[in-house]
MARKOL-799432 format. One record per residue: x, y, z of N, C-alpha, C, O in turn. Coordinates in steps of 0.05 Angstrom, whole numbers, plus 5000, padded with zeros to 4 digits. Layout:
<recs>
XYZXYZXYZXYZ/...
</recs>
This chain:
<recs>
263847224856260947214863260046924863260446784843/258446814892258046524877255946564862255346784854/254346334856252746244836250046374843249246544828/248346304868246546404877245846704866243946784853/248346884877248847164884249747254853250147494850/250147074829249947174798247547034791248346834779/246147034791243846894780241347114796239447184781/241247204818240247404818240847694818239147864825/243947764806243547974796243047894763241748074752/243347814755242447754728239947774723239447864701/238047704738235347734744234948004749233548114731/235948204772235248424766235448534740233648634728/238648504730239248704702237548544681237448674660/236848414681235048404664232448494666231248554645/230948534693227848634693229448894683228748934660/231149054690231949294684231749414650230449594640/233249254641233049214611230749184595230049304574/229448964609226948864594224049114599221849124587/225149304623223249514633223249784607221649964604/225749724592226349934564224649854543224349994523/223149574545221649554503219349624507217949674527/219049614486216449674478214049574481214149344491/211749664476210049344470210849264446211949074456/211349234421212449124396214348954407213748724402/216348964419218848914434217848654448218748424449/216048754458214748494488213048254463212648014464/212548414447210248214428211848064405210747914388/215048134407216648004386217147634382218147544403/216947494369217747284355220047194383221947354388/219746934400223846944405225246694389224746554370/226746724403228746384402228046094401228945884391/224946204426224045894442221745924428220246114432/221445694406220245594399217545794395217946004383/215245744403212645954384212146154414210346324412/213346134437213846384454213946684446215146684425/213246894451213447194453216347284472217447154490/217047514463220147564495218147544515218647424536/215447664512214747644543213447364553213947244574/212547324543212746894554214946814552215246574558/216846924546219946734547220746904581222046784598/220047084584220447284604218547204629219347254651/216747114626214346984648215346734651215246684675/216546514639217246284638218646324659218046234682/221646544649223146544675222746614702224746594716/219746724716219446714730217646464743216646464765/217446294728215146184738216245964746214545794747/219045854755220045684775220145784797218745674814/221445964804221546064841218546224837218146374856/217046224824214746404838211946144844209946214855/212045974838210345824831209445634855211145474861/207545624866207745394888207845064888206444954870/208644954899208244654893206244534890206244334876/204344594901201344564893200144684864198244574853/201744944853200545064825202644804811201444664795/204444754813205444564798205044304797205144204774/204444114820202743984818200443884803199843664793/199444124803196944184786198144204752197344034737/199444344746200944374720201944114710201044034689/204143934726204443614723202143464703201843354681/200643574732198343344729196743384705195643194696/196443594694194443834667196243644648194943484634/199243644645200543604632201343364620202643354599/200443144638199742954633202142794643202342574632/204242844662206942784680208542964662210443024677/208943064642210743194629212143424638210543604634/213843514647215343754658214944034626214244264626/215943854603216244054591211844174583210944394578/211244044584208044104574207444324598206644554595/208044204622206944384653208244624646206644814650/210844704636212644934641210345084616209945324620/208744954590208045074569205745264590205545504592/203644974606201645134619202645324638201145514641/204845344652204745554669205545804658205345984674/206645864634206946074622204446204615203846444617/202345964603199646064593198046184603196546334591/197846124642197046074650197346424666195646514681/199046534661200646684671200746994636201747214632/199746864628200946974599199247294587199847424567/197147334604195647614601197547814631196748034637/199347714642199847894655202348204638203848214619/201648354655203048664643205048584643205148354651/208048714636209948694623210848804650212948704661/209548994661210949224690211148974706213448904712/207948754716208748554728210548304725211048154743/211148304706212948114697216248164709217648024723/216448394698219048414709219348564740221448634752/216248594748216648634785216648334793217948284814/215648164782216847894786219447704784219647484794/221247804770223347774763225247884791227047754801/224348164801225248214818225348224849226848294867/222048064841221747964874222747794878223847784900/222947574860223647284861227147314863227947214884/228947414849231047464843233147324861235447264854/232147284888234547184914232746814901234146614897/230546804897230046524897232046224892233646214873/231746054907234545934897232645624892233345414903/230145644873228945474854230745294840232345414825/230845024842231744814820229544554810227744424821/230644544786228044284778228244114788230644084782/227643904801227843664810230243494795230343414772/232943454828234343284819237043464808239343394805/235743734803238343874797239844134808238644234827/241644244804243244474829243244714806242544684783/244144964820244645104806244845254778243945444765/246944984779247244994744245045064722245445194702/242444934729239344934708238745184712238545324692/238345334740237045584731239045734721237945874704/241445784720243545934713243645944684244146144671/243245684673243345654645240345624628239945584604/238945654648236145654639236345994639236046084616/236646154654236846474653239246564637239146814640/240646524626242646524604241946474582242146654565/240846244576239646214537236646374539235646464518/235746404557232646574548233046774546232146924529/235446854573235547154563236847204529236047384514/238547024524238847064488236947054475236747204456/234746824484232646804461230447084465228547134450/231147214484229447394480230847714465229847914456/233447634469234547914463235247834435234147944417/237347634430238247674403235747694374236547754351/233247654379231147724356231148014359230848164339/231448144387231248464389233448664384233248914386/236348474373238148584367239548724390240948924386/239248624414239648844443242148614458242548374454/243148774472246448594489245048504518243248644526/245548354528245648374559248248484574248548524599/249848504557252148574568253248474600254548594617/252148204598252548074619255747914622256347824599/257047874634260247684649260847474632259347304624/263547504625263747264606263647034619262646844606/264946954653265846774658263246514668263846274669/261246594673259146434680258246324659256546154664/259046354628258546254612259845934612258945724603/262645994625263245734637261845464640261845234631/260645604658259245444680256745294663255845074665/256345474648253045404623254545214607253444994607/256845234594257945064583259144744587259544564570/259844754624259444534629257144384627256944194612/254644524649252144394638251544304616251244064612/251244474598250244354579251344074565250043894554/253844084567255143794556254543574571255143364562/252943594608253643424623250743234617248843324604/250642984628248642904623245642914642243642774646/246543114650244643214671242243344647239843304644/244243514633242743684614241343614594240143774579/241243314591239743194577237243194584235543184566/236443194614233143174619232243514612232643664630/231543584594230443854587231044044577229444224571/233344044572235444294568236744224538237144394521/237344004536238643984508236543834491234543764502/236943764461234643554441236643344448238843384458/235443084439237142854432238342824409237342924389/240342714408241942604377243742814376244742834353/244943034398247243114387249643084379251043004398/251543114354253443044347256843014362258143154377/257142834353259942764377261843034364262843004342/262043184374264543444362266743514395266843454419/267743644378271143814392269744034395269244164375/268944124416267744444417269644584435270544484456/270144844426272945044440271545254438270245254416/271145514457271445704469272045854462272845954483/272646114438275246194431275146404451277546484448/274246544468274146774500274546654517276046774532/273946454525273946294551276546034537277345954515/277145964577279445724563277945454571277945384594/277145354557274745154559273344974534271645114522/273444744524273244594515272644324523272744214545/271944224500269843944511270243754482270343834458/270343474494269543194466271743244449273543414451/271243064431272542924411271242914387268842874389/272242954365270842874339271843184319273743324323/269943224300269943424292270343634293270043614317/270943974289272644104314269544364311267744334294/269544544328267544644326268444914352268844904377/268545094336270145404353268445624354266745644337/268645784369267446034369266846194405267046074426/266146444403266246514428262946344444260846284433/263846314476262046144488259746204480258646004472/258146434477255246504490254846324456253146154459/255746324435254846264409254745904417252745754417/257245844424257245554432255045434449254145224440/253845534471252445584488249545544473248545324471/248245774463245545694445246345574424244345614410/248145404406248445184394247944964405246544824391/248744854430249144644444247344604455247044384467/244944834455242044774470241244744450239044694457/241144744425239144714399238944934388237144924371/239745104390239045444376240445484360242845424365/239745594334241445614308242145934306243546034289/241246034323241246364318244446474319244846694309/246246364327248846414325251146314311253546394311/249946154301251345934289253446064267255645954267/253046244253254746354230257346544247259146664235/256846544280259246634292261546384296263746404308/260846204287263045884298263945864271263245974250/266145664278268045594253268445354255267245284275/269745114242271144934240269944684218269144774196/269744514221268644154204266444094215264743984201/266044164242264644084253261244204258259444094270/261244514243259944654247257644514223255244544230/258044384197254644344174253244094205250944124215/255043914214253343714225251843774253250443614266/252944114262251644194282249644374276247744424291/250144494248247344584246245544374235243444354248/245744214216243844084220241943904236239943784231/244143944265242643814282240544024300238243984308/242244244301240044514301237444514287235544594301/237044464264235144474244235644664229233744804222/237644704222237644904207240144834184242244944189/239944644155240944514140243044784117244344704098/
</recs>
């Protein structure tokens, strides 16, 4: 499957999924920071649905900041129903949206950690492909992924795969299956007790989580 053509079925199975909670469910705590699943869930629509003129406008609210504009257009967006949300997910779904400057890779891995940050607080699988985890895993190490996607000051480590055959760097050694590697390497501590090695106190504490 290329990239385009997994990134929108992922988009469907997820409005699909996300069409099963609750309101409790939609109103839960996530991953990202002081977000709800369903602002983590509106977020993800609000790159391919958004016009360049609403963003513009969001920029500019934002004061040039990408990440402040992404805060307002969730907000902005953030009384809508849960039914519209994920009929947005599925209109948009062929969209082939990137942030400025970047391919593929960002929404792929931007729709990969949210969908965790929204499921793993709900205890629920996506039961989504191991192998595009890949692909998240290059990103994230590359320095592309530095404009937005990762914090600064991450630690120089040996990070390995143990599902996938795939590894990265030098230093300290740091193991476990991708998707855990994956929301580590974006800053997310929620997995962290699935990895092993030397390398794992100086990555959670770069997580924040000591």
């Amino acid at each position: 499957m290329d990239p385009w053509s997994q990134i929108a079925a992922e988009r469907r199975s997820l409005a699909d999924l996300l069409d099963g909670l609750t309101a409790a469910q939609w109103a839960t705590p996530s991953l990202c920071g002081a977000w709800t699943v369903k602002e983590v869930a509106v977020h993800l629509t609000s790159g391919p649905s958004t016009s360049a003129l609403t963003l513009l406008k969001a920029i500019a609210a934002g004061r040039g900041s990408f990440d402040r504009a992404n805060q307002l257009l969730v907000r902005w967006r953030a009384d809508a129903e849960p039914e519209q949300v994920t009929a947005w997910l599925r209109e948009y779904a062929d969209h082939r949206f990137t942030p400025p400057t970047m391919d593929w890779h960002a929404p792929l891995t931007d729709l990969r950690i949210h969908t965790q940050d929204m499921l793993v607080p709900l205890g629920l699988d996506a039961a989504a492909s191991l192998e595009p985890w890949r692909d998240v895993l290059d990103f994230l190490v590359s320095s592309a992924a530095r404009r937005g996607f990762v914090p600064k000051g991450r630690p120089g480590l040996a990070v390995t795969a143990t599902d996938l055959d795939w590894s990265h760097g030098s230093g300290e050694r740091v193991a476990g299956p991708a998707r855990a590697l994956a929301m580590a390497l974006s800053g997310r501590s929620a997995l962290l007790d699935q990895l092993d090695g030397d390398g794992v106190p100086a990555l959670r504490a770069w997580c924040g989580n000591p």
